[in-house]
N, C-alpha and C positions, 0 to 999 in steps of 0.2 A: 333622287329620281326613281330609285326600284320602289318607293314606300308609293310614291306616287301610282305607278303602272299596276302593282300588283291591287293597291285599293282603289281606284278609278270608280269601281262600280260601288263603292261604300263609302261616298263622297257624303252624305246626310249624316249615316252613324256618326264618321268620324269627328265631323262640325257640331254634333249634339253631344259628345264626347268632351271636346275643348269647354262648352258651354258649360255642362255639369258639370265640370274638374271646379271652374270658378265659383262657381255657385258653392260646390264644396265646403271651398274653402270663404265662403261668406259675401262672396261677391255678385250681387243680385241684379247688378245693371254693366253692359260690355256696349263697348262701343270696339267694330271691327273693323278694322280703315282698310285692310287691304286680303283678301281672298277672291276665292272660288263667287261668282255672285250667286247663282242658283240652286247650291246646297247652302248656302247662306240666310236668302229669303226662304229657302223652305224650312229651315228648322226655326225660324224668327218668326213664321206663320202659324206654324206645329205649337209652339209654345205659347203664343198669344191665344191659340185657339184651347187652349188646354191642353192639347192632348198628349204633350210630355211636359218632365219637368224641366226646367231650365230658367236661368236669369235671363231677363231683359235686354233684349237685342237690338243695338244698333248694326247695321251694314252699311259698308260705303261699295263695295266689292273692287275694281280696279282701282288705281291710282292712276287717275287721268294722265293719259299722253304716255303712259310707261306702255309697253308692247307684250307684258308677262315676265313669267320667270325667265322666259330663253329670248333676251331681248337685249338690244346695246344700250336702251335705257336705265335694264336693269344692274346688268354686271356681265354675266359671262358670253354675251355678245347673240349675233343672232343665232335661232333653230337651225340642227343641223340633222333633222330629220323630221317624218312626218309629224309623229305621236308629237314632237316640243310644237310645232306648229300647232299643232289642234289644242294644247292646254295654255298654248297664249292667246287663243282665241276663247277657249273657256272663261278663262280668266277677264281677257278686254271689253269683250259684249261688245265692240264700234264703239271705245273709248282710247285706244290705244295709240301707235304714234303716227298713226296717219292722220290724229289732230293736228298734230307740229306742223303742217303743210297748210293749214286751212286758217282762209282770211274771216273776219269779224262774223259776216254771214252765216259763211258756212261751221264754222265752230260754234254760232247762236244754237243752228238746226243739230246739230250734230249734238249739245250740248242736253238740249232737249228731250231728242229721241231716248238718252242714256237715263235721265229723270226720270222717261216714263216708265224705264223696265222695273221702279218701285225703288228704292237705294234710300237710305235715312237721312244722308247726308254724303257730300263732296267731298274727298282729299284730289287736288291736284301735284303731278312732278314738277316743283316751280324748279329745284333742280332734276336733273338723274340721279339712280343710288349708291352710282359708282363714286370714289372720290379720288381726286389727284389726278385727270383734272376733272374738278368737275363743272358740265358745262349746263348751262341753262335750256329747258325746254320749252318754255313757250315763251313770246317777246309780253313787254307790258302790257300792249294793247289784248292780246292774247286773255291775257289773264284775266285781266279785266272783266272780258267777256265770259269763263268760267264763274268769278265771284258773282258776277252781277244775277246771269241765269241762274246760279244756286238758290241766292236769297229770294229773285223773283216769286221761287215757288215756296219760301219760309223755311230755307234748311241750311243747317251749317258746311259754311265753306274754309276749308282748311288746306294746309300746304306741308308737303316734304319741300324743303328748302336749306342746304347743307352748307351754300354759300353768301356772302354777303348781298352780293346785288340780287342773286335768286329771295332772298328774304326781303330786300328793302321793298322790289317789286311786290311781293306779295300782300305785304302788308300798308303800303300805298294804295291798292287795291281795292283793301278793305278785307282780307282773309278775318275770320274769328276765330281762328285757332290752330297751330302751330304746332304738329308735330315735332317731339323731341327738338327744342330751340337751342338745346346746349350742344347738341352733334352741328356746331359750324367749324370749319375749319381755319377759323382763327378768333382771337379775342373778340368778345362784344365791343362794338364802339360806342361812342356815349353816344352818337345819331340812332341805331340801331336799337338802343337801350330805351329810349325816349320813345320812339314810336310806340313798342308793344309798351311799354307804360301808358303811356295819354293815352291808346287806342282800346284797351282796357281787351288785348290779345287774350287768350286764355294762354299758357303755355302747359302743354301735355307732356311731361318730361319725363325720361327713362331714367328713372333714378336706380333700380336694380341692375343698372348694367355701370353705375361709375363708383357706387360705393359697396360696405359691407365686403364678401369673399372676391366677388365682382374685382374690386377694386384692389386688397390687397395682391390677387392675383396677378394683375398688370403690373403691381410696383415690385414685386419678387421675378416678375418676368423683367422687367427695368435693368434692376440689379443686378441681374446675371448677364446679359446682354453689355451693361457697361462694364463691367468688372471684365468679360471677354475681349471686350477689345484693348481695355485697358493689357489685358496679357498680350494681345497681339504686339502692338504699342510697341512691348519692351522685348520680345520674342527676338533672340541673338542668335537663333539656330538654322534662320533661312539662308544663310549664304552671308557676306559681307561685302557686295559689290555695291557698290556706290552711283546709285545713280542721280543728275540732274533732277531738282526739284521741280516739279510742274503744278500751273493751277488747276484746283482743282475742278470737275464738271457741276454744271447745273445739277446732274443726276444725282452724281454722291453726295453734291453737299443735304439738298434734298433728302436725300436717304441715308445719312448721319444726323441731322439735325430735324426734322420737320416731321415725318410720317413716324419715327418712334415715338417722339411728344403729343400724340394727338390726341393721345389720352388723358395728358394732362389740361390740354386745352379744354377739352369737353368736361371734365370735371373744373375746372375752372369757371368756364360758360354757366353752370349750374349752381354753383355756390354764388355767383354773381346775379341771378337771375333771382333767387333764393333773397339775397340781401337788399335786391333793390325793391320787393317788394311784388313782382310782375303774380299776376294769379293764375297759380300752380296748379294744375290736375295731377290726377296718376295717369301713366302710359309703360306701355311695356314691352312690349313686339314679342308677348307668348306664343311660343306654339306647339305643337303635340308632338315636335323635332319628328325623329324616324322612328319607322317601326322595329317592334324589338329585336324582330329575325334580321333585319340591316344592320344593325348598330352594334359596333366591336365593342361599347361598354353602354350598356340601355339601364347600367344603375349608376350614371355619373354624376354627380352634380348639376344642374343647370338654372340659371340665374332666368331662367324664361321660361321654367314650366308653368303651364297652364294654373292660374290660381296663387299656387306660392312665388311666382312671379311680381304678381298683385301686392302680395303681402310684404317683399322686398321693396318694393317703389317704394311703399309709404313708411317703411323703418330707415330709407334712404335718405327720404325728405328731412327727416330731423338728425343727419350726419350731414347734410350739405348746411343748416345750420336753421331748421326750423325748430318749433316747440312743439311736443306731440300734437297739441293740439291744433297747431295750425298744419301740422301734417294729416290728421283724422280731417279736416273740414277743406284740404286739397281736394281726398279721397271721397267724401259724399258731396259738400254743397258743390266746390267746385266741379265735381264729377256731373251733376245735375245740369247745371249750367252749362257744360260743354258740349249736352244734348238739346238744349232749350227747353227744360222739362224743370226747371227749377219749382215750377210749381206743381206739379205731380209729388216729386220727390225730392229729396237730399238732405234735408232737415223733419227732426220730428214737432211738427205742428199738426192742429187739427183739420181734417182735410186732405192731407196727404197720405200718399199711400204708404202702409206698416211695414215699410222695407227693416227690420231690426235685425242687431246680433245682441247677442248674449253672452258676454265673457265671463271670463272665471279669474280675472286680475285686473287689477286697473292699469289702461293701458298710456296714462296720463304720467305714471311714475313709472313706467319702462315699457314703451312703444312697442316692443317684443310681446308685450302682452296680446295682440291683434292677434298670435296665434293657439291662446286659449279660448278655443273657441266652444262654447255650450249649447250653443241656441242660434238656429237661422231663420228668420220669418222673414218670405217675401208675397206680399200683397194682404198680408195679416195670416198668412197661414204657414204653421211652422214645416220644416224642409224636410225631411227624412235623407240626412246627409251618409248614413250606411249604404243606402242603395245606389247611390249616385257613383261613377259612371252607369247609367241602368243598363249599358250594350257594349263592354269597353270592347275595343279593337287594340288601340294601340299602348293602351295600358292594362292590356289583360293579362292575367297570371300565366307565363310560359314553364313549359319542362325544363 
């Protein structure tokens, strides 16, 4: 929140900042499902127009039906002052959860007005972000009416969807594409599985958050966690009084057994989505995290920085049990197609725009190689990736 309040008025830098981080590091086309919408389209404007540099800008700005950061949609419940108020309204534009209320009509009208403020494409909450429980925000008819208005006007309509039914719904619907599909909170089922196959779903999947440091991190955190209790277990020094055994609660079993594993579910969800064949994007929920002057360690590691982020998803896809190369063609054709631009870009044909890199290894005999990178050319002209962030803020050099 302080990163927020203090740069409020450097809302553009900061979002031309994220843009060039990726670009950076080779990434010439973004698709951004959930922000700020009006420093959003304005540096997506800036950059088509020339007049920075930057990769290729998709916006979706809110996530339909969620209420912003300070919101019960989202996680930590409603504003509990003005300033949260005014940045869930930055954030919703009149997409937020006062859709949840509104019958076929007025969610048509409503649906509309949100299309005009210019947005690339749709993410609806088919769930909330919170999990355990998590509940559904719009009914099917509901949805329905998001999907339908999206495509009316030729733009892709997508879903957060954490649970089974918020997914079936969506994808009944007709959604094209699926934010992170493996974060459900229990095994795929072979109906679930079936649909985004025959429906020819894209799946956008956060692979940088289940595999690689990601992932060994959760299973060292695993291990210490059961080895702890395992000491409790046997712990002879609390006393020796004898009590009555009793069943135990919804809650703990719950919280012994379900929300510590859910990381193996999601990593599971993914290696199964992987194997069945479903067509994989990259996705990554990057962000420019806090500012340096906030942040008790601003040199830590993170599995979501802007760019290298990117570059994790796709070294991810060939640990969940892809071949490089069907991981490289997640990451462009499929990347294309998840915009409707397939023919602009994502493969080199003649005709399309010279989105290249240039590496300095083959990244076909070790996928790691994605980060020797020599050469950026986006629209046939090459990058000047030294200058890039051209304004940092929140990656600038501190005392």
């Amino acid at each position: 929140m302080e990163s927020n309040i203090r740069y409020q008025d450097q809302r553009f830098d900061i979002t031309l900042e994220g843009a060039q981080l990726h670009l950076k590091h080779g990434v010439t086309t973004i698709r951004d499902s959930y922000g700020i919408l009006k420093p959003l389209l304005a540096v997506r404007d800036a950059i088509n127009r020339g007049e920075v540099v930057g990769p290729r800008l998709y916006v979706a700005g809110n996530i339909v039906g969620w209420g912003g950061f300070f919101a019960v949609t989202f996680g930590p419940g409603p504003p509990t002052n003005l300033w949260q108020e005014q940045l869930n309204d930055d954030i919703t534009e009149g997409s937020g959860e006062e859709l949840i209320l509104m019958g076929p009509d007025s969610l048509r009208a409503a649906m509309n007005r949100y299309l005009d403020k210019g947005v690339d494409f749709v993410k609806f909450g088919g769930t909330v972000h919170t999990s355990f429980p998590t509940t559904l925000v719009f009914s099917p008819r509901q949805v329905q009416v998001i999907v339908d208005e999206t495509h009316r006007r030729g733009k892709v309509a997508e879903t957060h969807a954490t649970s089974p039914e918020g997914l079936l719904i969506a994808l009944e619907a007709g959604v094209d594409l699926v934010q992170h599909p493996e974060i459900l909170e229990t095994p795929y089922t072979d109906e679930l599985i079936r649909l985004v196959i025959n429906r020819k779903v894209i799946c956008s999947m956060n692979s940088n958050s289940h595999t690689g440091k990601s992932w060994r991190d959760y299973l060292a955190q695993r291990r210490r966690a059961e080895e702890e209790a395992r000491e409790k277990g046997q712990d002879t020094s609390r006393g020796t009084r004898q009590w009555p055994a009793r069943k135990k609660t919804q809650h703990e079993i719950f919280e012994a057994t379900i929300r510590p594993n859910v990381g193996r579910v999601w990593r599971a969800n993914a290696e199964r989505l992987v194997r069945e064949g479903c067509i994989v994007s990259v996705a990554t929920d990057n962000d420019l995290g806090t500012a340096p002057e906030f942040d008790k360690d601003p040199g830590a590691w993170r599995a979501r920085e802007p760019g290298v982020g990117t570059l994790l998803s796709i070294e991810g896809l060939v640990e969940l049990g892809m071949t490089p190369m069907q991981a490289l063609v997640a990451a462009t054709k499929h990347g294309a197609m998840a915009s409707k631009a397939l023919a602009e870009y994502g493969t080199i044909e003649a005709g399309k725009s010279a989105d290249l890199l240039l590496l300095e290894a083959d990244p076909l005999q070790d996928i790691h190689n994605i980060r020797k990178l020599g050469l950026v050319m986006k629209e046939g002209a090459v990058v000047d990736l030294a200058r890039l962030p051209t304004k940092p803020v929140y990656t600038r050099s501190t005392p």
